[in-house]
N, C-alpha and C positions, 0 to 999 in steps of 0.2 A: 335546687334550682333546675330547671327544666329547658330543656334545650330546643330550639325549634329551630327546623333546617328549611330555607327559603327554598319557595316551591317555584320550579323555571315556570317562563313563561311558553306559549307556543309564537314561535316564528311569524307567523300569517297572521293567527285573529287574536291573540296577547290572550287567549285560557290558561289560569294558570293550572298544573297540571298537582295533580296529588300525589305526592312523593312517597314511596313505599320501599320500605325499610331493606327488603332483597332484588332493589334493583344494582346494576351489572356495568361495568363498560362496557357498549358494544349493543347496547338490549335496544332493540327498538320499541318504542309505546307510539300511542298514539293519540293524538288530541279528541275529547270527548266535544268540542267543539264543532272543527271543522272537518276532521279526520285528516288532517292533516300527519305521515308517520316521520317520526323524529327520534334522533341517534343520540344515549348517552353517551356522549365523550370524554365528560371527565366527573371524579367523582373525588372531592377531596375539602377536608375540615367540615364535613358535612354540608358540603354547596355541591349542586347537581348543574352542570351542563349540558345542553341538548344542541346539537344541529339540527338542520332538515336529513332524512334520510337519504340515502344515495338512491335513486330510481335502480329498479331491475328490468334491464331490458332482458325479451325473449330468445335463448337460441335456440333458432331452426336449423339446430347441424350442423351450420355453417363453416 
């Protein structure tokens, strides 16, 4: 029997995303869509969770 793990959607524009077998908590990918970058947060019974990713803002030293 063969097991298929449902593939997240993207946040913005609903791409769903192709799920690859040594992703990570924590990894960021990103939508071949929109380019939209999105955070796996959970990864469990073979179901993948994404958020959007945290922006990085720049520091200037501050």
């Amino acid at each position: 029997m063969t097991t298929s793990i449902p593939a997240p959607q993207c946040l913005v524009c609903d791409t769903d995303f192709t799920v690859a077998a040594d992703w990570e908590k924590g990894e960021i990918i990103e939508c071949s869509g929109c380019g939209q970058e999105h955070e796996v947060t959970e990864l469990r019974d073979g179901a993948v969770r994404v958020e959007l990713a945290p922006e990085l803002e720049e520091d200037w030293g501050e």
